[in-house]
MOPAC internal coordinates of N, CA, C and O (Angstrom, degrees):
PM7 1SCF
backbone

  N    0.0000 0     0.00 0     0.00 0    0    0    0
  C    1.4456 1     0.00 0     0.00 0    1    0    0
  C    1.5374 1   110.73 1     0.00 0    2    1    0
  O    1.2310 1   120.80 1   120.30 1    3    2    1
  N    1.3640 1   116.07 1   -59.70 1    3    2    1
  C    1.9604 1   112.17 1   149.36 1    5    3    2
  C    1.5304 1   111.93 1   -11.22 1    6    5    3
  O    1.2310 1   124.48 1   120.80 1    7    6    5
  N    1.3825 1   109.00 1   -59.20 1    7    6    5
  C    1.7113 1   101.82 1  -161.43 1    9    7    6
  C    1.0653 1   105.68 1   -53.23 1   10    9    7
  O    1.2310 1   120.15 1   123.24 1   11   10    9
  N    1.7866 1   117.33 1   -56.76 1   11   10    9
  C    1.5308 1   131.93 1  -176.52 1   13   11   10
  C    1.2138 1   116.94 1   -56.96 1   14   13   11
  O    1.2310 1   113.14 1   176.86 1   15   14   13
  N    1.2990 1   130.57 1    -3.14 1   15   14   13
  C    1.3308 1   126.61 1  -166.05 1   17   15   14
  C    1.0503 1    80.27 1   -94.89 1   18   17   15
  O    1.2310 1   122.41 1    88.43 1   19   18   17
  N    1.4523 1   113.00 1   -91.57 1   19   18   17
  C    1.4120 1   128.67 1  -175.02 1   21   19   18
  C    2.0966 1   113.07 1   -18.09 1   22   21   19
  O    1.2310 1   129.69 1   122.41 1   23   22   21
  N    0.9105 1    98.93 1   -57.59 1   23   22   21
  C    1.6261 1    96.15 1   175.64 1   25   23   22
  C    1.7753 1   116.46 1   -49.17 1   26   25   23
  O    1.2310 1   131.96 1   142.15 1   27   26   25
  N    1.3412 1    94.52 1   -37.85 1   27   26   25
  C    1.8090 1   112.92 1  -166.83 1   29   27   26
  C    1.9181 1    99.44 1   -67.37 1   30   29   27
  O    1.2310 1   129.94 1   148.30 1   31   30   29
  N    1.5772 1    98.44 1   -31.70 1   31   30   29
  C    1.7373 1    99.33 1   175.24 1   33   31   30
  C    1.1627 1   119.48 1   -71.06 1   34   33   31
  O    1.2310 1   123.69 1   142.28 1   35   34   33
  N    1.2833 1   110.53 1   -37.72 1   35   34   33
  C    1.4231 1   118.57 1  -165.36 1   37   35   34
  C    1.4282 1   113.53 1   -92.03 1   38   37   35
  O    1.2310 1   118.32 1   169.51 1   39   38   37
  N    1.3729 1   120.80 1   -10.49 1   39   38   37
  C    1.1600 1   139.59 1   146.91 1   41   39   38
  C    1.8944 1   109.03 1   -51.09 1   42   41   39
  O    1.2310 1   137.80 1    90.67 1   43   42   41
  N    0.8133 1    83.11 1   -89.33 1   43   42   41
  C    1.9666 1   105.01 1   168.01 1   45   43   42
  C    1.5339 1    98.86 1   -30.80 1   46   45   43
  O    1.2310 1   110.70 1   133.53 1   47   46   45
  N    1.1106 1   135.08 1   -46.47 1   47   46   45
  C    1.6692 1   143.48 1  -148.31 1   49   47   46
  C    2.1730 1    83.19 1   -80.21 1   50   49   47
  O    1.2310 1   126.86 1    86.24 1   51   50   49
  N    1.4847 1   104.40 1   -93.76 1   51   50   49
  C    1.3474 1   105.01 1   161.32 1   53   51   50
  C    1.4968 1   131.53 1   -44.60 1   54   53   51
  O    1.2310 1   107.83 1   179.15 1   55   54   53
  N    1.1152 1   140.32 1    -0.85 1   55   54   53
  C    1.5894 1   139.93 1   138.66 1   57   55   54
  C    1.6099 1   100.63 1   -69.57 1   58   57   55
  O    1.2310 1   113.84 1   101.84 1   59   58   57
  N    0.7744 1   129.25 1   -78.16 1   59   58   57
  C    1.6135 1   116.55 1  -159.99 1   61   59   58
  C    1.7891 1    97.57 1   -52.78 1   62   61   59
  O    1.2310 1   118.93 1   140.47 1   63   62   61
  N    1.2977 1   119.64 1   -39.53 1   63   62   61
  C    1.5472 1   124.39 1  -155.72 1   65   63   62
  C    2.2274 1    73.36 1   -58.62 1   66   65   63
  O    1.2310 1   125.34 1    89.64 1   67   66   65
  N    1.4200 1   107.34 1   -90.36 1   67   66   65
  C    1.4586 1    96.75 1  -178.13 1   69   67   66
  C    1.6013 1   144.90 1   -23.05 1   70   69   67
  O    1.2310 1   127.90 1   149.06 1   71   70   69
  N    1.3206 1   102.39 1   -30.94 1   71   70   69
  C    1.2129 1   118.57 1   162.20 1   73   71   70
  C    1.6914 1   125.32 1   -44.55 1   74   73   71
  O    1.2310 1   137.65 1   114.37 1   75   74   73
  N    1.8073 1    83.41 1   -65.63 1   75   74   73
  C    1.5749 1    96.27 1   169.49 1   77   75   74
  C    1.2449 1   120.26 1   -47.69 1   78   77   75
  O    1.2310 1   122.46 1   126.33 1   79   78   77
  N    1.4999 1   112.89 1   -53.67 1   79   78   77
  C    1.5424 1   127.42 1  -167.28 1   81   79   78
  C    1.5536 1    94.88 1   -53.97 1   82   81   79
  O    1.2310 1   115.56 1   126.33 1   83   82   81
  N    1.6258 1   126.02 1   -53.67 1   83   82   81
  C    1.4136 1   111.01 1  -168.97 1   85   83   82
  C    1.4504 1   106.63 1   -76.61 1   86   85   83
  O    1.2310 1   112.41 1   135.77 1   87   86   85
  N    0.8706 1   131.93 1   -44.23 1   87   86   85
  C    1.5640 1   124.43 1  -173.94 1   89   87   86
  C    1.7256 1   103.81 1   -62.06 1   90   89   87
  O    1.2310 1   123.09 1   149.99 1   91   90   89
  N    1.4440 1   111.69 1   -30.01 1   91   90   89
  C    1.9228 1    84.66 1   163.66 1   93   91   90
  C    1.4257 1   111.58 1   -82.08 1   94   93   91
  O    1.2310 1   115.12 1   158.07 1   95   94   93
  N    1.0407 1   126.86 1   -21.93 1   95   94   93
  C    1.9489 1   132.64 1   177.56 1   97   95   94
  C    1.6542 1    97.83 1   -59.16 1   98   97   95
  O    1.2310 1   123.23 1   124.76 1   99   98   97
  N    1.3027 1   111.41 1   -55.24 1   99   98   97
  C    2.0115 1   116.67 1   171.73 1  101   99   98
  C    1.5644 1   104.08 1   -30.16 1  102  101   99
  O    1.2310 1   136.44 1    91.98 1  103  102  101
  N    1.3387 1    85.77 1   -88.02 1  103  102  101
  C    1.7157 1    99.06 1  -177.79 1  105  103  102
  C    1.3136 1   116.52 1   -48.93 1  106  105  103
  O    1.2310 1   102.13 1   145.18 1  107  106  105
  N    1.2694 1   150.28 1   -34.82 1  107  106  105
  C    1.2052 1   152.09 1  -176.54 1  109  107  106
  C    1.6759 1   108.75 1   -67.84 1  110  109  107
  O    1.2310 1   125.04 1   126.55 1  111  110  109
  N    1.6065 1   107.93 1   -53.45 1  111  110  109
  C    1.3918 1   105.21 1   168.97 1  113  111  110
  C    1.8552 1   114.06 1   -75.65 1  114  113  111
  O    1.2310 1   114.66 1   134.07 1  115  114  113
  N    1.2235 1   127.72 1   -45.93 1  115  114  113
  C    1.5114 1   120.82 1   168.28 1  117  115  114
  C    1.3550 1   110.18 1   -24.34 1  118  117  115
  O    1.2310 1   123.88 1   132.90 1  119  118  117
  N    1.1598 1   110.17 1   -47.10 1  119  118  117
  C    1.6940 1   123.77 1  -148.46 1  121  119  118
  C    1.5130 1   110.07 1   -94.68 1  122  121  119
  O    1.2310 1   123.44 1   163.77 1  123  122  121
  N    1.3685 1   111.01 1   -16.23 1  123  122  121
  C    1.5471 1   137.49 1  -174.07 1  125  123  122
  C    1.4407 1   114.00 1    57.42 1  126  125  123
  O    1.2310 1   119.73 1  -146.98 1  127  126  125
  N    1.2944 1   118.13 1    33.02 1  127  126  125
  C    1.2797 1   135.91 1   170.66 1  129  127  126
  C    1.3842 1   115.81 1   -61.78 1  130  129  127
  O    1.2310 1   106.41 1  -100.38 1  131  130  129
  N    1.0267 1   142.86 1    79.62 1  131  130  129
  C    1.2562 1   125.08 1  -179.18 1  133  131  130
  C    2.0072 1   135.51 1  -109.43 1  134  133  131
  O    1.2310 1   133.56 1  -150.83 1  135  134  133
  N    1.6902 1    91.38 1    29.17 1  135  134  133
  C    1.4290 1   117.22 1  -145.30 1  137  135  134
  C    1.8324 1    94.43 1   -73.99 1  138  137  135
  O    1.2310 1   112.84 1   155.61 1  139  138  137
  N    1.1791 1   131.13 1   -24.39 1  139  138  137
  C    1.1543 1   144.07 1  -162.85 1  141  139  138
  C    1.8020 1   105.16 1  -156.57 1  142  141  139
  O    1.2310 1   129.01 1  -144.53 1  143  142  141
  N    1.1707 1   100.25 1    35.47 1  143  142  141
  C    2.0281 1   102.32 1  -174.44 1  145  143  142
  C    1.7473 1    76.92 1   -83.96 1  146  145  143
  O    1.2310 1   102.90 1   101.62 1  147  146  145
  N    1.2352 1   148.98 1   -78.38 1  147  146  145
  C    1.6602 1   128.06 1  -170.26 1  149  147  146
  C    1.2307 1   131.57 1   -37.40 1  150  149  147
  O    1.2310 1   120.20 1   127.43 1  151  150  149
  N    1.2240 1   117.23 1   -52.57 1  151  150  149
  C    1.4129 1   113.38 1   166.87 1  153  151  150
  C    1.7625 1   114.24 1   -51.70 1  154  153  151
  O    1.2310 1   109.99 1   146.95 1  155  154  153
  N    0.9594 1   136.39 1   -33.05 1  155  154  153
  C    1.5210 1   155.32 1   169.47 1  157  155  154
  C    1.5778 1   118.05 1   -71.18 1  158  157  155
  O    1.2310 1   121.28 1   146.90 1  159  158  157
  N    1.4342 1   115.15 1   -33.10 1  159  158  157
  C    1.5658 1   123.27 1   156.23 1  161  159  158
  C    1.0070 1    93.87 1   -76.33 1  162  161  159
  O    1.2310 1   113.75 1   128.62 1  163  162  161
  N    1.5596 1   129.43 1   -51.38 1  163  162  161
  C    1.7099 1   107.55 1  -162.91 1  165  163  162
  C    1.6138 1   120.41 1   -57.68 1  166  165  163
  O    1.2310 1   123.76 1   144.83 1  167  166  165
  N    1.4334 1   110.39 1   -35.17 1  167  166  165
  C    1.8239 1   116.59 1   174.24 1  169  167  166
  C    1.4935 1    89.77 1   -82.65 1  170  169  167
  O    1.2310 1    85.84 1  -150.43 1  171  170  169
  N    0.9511 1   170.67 1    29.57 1  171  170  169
  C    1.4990 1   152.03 1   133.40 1  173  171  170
  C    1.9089 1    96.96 1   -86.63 1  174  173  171
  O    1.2310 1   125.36 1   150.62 1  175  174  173
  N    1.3234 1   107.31 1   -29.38 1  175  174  173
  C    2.2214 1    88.54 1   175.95 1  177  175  174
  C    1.0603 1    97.29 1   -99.98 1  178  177  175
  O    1.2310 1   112.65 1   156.77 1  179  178  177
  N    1.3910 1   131.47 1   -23.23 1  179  178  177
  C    1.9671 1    96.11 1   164.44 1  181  179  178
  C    1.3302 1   110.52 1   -70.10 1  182  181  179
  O    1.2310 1   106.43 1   157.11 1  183  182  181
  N    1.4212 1   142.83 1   -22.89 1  183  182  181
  C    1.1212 1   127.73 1  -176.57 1  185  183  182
  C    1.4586 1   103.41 1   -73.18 1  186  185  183
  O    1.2310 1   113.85 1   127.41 1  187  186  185
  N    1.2849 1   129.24 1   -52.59 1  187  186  185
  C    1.2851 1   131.98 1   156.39 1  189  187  186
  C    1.5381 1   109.75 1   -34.92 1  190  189  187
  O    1.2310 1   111.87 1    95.72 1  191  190  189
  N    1.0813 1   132.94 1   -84.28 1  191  190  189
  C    1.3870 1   126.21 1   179.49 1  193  191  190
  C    1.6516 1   116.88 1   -34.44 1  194  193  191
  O    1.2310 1   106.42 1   150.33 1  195  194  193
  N    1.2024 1   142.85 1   -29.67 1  195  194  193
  C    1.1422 1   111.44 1  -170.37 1  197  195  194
  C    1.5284 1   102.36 1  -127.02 1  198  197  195
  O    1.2310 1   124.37 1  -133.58 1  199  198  197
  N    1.7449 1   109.21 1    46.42 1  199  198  197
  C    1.7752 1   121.02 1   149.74 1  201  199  198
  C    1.6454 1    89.44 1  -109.19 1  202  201  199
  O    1.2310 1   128.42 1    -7.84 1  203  202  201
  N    1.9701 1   101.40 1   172.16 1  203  202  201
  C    1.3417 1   119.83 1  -170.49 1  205  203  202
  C    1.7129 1    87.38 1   -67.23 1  206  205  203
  O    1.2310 1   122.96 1    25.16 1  207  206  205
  N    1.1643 1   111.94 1  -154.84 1  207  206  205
  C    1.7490 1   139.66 1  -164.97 1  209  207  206
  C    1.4817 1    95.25 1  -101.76 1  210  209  207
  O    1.2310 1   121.88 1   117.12 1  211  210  209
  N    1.6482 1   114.01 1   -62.88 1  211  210  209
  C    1.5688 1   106.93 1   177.95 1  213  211  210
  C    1.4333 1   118.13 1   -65.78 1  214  213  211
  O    1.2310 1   115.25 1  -172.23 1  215  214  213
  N    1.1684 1   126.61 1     7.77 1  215  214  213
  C    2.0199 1   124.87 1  -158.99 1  217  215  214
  C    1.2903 1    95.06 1   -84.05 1  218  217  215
  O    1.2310 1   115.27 1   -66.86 1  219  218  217
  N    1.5796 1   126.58 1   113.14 1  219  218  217
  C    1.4569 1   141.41 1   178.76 1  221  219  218
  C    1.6266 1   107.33 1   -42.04 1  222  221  219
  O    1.2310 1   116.29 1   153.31 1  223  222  221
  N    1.3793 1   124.65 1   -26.69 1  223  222  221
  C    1.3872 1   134.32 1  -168.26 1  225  223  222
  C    1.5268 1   106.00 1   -73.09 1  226  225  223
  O    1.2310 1   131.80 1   127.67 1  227  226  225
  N    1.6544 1    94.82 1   -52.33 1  227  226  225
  C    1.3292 1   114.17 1   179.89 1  229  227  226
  C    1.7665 1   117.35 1   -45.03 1  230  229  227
  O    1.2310 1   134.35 1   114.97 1  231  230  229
  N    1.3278 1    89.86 1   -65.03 1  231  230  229
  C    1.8224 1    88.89 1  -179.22 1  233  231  230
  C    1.2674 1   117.60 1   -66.22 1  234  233  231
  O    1.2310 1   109.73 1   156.61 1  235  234  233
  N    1.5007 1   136.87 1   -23.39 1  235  234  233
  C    1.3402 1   134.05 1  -165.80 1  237  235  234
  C    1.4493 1    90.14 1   -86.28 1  238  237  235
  O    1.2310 1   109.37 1   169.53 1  239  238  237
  N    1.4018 1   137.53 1   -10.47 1  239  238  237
  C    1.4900 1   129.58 1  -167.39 1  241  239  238
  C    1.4620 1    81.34 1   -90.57 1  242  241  239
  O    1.2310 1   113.61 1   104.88 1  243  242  241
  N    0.9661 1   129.70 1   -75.12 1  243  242  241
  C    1.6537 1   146.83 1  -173.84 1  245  243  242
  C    1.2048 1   104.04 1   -36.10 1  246  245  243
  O    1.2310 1   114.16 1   121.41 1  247  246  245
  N    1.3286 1   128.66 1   -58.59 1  247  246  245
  C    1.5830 1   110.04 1  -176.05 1  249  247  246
  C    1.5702 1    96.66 1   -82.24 1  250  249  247
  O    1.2310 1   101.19 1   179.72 1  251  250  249
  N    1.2799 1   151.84 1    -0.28 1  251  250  249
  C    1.3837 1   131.91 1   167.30 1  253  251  250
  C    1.3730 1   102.98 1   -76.89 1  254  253  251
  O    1.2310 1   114.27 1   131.53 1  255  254  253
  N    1.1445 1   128.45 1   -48.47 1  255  254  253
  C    1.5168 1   138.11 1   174.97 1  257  255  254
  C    1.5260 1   124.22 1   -32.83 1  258  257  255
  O    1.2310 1   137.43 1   113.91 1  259  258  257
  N    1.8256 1    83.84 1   -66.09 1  259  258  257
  C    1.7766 1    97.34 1   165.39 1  261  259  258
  C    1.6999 1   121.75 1   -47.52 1  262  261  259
  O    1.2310 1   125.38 1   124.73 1  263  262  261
  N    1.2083 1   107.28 1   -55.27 1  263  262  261
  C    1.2168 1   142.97 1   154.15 1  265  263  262
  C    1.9249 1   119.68 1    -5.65 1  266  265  263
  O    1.2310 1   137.94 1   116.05 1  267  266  265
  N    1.3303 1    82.85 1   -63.95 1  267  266  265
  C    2.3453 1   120.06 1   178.19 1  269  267  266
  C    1.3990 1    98.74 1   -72.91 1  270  269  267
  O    1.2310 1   114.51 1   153.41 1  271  270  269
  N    1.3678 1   128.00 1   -26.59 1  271  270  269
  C    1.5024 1   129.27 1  -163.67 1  273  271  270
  C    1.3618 1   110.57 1   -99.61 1  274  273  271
  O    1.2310 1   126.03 1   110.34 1  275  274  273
  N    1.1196 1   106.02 1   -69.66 1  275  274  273
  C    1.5978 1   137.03 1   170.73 1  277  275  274
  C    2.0726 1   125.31 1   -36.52 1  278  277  275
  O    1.2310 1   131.51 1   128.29 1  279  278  277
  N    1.1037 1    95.39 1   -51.71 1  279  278  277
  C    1.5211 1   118.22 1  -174.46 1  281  279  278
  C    1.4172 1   117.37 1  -119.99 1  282  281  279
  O    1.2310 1   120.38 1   -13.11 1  283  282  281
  N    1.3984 1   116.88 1   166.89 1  283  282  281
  C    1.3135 1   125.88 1   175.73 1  285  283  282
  C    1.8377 1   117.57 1   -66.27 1  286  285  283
  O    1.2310 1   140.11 1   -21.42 1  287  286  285
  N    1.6707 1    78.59 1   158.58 1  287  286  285
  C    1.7422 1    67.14 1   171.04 1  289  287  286
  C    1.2885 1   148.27 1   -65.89 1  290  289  287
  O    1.2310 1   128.99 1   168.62 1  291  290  289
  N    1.4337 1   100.28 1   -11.38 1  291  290  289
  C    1.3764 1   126.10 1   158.39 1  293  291  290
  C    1.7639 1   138.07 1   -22.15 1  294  293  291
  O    1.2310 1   140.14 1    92.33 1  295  294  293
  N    1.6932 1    78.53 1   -87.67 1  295  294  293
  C    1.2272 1   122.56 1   165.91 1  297  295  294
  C    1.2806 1   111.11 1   -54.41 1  298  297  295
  O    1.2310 1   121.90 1   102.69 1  299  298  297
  N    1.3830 1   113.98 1   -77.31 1  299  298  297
  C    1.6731 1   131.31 1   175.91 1  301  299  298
  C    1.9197 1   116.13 1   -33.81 1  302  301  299
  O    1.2310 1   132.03 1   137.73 1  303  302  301
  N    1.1961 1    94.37 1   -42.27 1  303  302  301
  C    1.6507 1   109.18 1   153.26 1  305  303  302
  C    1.0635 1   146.98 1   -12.41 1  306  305  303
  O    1.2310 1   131.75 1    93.15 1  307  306  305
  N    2.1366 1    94.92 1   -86.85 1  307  306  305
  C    1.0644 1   131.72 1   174.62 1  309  307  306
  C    1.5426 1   114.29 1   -69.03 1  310  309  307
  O    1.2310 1   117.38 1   156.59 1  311  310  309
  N    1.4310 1   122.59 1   -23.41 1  311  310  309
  C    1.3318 1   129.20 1   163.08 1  313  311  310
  C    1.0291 1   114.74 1   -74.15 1  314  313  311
  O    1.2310 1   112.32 1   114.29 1  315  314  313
  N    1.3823 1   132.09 1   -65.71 1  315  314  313
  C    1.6540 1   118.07 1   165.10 1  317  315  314
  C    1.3636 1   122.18 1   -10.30 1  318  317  315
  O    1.2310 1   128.93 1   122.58 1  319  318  317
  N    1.7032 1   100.40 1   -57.42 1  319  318  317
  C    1.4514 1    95.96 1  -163.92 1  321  319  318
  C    1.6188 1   114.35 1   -94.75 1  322  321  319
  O    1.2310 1   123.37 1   177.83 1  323  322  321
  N    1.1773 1   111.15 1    -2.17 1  323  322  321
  C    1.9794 1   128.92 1   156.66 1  325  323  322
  C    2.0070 1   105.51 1   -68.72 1  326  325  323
  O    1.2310 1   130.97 1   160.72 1  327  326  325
  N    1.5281 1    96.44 1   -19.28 1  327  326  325
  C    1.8674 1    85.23 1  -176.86 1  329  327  326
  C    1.6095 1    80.96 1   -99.12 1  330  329  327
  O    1.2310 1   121.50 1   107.23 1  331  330  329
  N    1.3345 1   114.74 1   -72.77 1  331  330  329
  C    1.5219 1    98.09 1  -165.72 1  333  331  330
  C    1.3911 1   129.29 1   -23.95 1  334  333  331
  O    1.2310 1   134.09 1   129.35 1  335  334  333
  N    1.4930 1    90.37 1   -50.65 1  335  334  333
  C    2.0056 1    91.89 1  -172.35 1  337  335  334
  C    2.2263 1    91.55 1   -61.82 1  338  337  335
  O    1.2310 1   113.11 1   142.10 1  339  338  337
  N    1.1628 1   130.62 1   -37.90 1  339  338  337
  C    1.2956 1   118.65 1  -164.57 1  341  339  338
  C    1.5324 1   111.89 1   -73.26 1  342  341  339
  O    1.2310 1   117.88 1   155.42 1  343  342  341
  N    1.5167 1   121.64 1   -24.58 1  343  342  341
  C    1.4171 1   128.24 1   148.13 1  345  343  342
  C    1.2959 1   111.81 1   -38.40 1  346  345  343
  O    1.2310 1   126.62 1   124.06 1  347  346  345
  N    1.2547 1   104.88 1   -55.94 1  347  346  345
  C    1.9005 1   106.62 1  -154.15 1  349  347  346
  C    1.8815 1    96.33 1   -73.77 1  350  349  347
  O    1.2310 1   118.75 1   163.90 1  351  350  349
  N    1.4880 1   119.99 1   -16.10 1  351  350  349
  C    1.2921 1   100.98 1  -166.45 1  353  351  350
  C    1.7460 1    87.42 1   -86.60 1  354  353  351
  O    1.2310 1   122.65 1   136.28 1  355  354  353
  N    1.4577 1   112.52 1   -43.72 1  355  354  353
  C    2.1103 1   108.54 1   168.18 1  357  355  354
  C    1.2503 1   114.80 1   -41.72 1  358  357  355
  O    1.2310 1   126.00 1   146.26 1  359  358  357
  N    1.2153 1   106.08 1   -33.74 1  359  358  357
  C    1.7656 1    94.32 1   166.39 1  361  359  358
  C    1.4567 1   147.13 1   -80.97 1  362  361  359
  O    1.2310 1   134.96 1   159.05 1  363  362  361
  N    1.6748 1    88.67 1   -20.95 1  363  362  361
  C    1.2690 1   107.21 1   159.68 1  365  363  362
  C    1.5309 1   136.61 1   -76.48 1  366  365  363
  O    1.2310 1   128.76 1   166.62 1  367  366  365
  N    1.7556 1   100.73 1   -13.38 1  367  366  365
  C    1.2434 1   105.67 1  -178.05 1  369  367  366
  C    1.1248 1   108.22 1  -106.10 1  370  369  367
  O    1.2310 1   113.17 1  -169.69 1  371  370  369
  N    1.7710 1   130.51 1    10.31 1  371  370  369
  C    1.0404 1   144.02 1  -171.72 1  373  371  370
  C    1.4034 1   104.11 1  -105.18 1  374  373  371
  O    1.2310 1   123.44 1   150.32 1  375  374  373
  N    1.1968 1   111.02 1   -29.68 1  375  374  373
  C    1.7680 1   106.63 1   179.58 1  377  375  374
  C    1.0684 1    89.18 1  -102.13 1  378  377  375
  O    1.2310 1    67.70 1   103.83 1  379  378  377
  N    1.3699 1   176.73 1   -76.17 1  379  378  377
  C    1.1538 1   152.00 1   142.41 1  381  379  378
  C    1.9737 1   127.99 1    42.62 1  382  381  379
  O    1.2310 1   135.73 1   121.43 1  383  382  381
  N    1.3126 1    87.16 1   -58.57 1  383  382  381
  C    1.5252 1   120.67 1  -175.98 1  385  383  382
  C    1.4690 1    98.46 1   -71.32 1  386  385  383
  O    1.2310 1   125.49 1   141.02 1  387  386  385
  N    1.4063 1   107.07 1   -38.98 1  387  386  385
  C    1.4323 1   110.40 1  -160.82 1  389  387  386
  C    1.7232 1   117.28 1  -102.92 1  390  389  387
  O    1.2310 1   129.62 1   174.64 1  391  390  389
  N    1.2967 1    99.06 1    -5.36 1  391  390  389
  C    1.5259 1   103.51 1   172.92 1  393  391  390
  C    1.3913 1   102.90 1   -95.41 1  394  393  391
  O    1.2310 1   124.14 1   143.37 1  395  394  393
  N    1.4488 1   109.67 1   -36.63 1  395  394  393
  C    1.7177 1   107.55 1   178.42 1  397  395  394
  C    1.9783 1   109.56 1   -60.54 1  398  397  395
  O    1.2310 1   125.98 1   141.16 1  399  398  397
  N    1.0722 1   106.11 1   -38.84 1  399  398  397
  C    1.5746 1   112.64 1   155.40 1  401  399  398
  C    1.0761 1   132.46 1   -23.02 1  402  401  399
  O    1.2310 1   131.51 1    98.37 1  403  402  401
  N    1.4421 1    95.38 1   -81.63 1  403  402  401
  C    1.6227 1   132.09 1   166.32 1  405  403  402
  C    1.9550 1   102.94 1   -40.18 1  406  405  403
  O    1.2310 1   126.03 1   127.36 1  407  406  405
  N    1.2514 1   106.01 1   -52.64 1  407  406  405
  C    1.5398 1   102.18 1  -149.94 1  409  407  406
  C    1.8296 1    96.05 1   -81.82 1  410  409  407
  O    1.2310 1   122.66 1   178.20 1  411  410  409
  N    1.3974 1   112.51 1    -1.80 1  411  410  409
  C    1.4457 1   119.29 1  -176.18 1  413  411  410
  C    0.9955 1   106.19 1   -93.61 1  414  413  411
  O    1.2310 1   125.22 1   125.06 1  415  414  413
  N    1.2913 1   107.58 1   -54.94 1  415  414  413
  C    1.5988 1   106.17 1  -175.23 1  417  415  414
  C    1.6394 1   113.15 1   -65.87 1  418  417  415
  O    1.2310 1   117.80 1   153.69 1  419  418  417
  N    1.4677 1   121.79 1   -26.31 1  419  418  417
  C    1.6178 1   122.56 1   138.37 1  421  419  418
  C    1.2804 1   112.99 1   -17.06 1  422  421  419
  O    1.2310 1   125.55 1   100.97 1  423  422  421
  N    0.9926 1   106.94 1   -79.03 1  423  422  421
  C    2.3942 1   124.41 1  -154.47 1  425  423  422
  C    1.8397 1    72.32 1   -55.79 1  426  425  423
  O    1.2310 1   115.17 1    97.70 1  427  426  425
  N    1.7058 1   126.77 1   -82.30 1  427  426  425
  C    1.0774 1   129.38 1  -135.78 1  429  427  426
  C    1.7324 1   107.60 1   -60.92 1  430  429  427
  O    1.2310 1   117.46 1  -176.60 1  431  430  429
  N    1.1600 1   122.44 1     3.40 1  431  430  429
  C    1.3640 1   109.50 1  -161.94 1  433  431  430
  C    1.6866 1    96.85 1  -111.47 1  434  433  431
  O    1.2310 1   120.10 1   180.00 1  435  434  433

């Protein structure tokens, strides 16, 4: 139950880290800021780069990214903030995961 905990944080640790990353990528394109938008894609694909291929975090960074490059600021935007909000619901179901954990390993101790 340790192992799972521990995984469920570090899960949680990198969900919020992505979170952040898109909600400054949001604002940066909203705002049409684009003075440092690469350096800021670049920490959204290492964060992307070092989850597996299937990791829900992973692709919503990747298609926001693609997203910043590809399309207007508009558009590119409105995806940011379609991945962010889909982070925030992984995060929600991640602490979720982890209080039901928490509240077991309670009863069992």
């Amino acid at each position: 139950m340790h192992e799972r905990r521990k995984q469920l944080v570090e899960e949680i640790r990198t969900a919020e880290r992505a979170r952040e990353l898109l909600a400054g990528l949001e604002r940066r394109l909203k705002e049409r800021d684009r003075s440092d938008l690469e350096e800021h894609l670049g920490h959204l694909e290492r964060l992307a780069g070092a989850l597996p291929e299937p990791h829900s975090v992973r692709l919503l960074a990747e298609s926001a990214v693609r997203s910043a490059r590809d399309r207007g600021a508009g558009y590119a935007g409105s995806a940011a903030s379609r991945c962010r909000s889909k982070t925030e619901g992984r995060l929600s179901t991640l602490r979720g995961s982890l209080s039901s954990l928490e509240a077991l390993a309670g009863i069992n101790a």
